[in-house]
N, C-alpha and C positions, 0 to 999 in steps of 0.2 A: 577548633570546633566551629559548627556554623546552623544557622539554623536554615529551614529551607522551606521551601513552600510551592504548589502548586494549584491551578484551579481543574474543579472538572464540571463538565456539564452534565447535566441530566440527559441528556439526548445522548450520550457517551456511554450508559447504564442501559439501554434498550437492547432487547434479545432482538435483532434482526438483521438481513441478512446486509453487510455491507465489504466494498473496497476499501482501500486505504493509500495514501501515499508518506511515508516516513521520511521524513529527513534530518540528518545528524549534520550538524554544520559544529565543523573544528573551532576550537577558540584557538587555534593557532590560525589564523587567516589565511596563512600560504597553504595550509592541506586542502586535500579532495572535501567535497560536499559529498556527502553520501547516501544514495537514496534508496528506498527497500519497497518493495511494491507487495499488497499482500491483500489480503481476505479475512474475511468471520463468515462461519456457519459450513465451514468443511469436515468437518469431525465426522466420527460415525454415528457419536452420539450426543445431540446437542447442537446449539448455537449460544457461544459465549457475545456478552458485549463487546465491542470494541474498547473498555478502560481495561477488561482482562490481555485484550491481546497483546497490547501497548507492556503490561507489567512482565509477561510473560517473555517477550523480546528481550529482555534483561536477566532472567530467573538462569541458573548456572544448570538447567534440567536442559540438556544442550535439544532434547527433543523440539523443542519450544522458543528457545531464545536465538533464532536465527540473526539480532543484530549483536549480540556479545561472542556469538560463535565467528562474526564477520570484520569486526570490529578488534581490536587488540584491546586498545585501553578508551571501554566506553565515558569514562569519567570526564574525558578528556573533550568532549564534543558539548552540545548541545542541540536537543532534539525540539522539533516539530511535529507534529501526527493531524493530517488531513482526512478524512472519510467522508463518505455519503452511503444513503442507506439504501436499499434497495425492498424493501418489504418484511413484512414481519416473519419470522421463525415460525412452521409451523412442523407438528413433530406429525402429522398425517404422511405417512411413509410414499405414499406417490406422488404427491404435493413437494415434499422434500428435496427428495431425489430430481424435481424437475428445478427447484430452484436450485439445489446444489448444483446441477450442470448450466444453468444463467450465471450463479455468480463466480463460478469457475471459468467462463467465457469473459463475464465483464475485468475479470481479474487479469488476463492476458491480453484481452485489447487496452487496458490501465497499461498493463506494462509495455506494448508495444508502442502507442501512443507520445509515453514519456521518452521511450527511446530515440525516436523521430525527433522529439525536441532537443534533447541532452546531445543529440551523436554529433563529437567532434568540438564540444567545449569541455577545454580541457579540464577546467573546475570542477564538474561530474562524474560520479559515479555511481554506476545504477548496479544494487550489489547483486539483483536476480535479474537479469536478464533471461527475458520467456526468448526460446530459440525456435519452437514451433519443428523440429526439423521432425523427420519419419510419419507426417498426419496425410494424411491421402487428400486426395482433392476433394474426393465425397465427403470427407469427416469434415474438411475445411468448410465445404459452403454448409454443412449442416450445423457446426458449430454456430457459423455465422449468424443463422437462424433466429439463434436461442434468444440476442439481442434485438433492439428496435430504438429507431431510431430517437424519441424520447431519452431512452437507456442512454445511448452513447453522449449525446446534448448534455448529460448529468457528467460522464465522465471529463467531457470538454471544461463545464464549470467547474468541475474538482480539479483539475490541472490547472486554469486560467486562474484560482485562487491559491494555488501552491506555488508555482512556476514563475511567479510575473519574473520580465528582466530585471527589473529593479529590486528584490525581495532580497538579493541575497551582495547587495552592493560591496558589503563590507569583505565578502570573497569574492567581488569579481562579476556577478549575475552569471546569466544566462552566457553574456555579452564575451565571457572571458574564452 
């Protein structure tokens, strides 16, 4: 038996819309780092907080726990959860739908971003790689759009506070 403990922040409890960067890092040293790139406020109905998303990754409802469904024996790791927000949740239907398609954007430039970093140490792996293939050039610059460049600066900081070479010494960093 053992007793356990975690903290959460109050900023982790707000309805709005945000990215996230997850990383399970093995307590067996020599395994992969494994990272999950991911969103809040894509639903059809709603926007949960980010400490929902976090429980639900683990929940056996295989709809939802995308790192237990990726993961064999999550017991076995040890988790990190990075986000940033991007604006509040509002449930005005056209309002919605414009930030659902922002942070459906920022969510795949997250994930290609991190890809650029990780590609090629071997210590990583990024368990959803965005692949982007069959999007037209028009949809491409129009997604583009959606972001600015403030937005993407925020993404930059969420990774430079996730990512440093040194964070993950104990496997190896970035560097391995």
């Amino acid at each position: 038996m053992e007793i356990g403990n975690f903290k959460i922040s109050g900023q982790a409890t707000k309805r709005e819309w945000a990215v996230y960067i997850f990383i399970a890092i093995p307590k067996d040293k020599a395994e992969t780092i494994k990272i999950y790139i991911g969103k809040v406020g894509d639903n059809r109905e709603g926007c949960n907080p980010v400490i929902s998303r976090v429980g639900n990754h683990f929940s056996y409802n295989k709809i939802h726990s995308q790192i237990r469904n990726k993961i064999i024996n999550p017991e076995e790791y040890d988790y990190e959860y990075f986000y940033c927000h991007f604006g509040k949740y509002q449930d005005v239907t056209e309002e919605r739908l414009k930030s659902k398609e922002k942070i459906n954007e920022l969510e795949r430039e997250l994930n290609r971003k991190v890809q650029k970093i990780i590609y090629g140490k071997v210590k990583y792996e990024l368990l959803n790689p965005y692949k982007g293939n069959h999007i037209s050039k028009i949809e491409n610059k129009r997604r583009n759009n959606l972001i600015n460049a403030e937005e993407i600066e925020m993404l930059d900081k969420l990774i430079k506070s996730t990512l440093l070479p040194t964070k993950y010494k104990n496997n190896k960093g970035l560097s391995a």
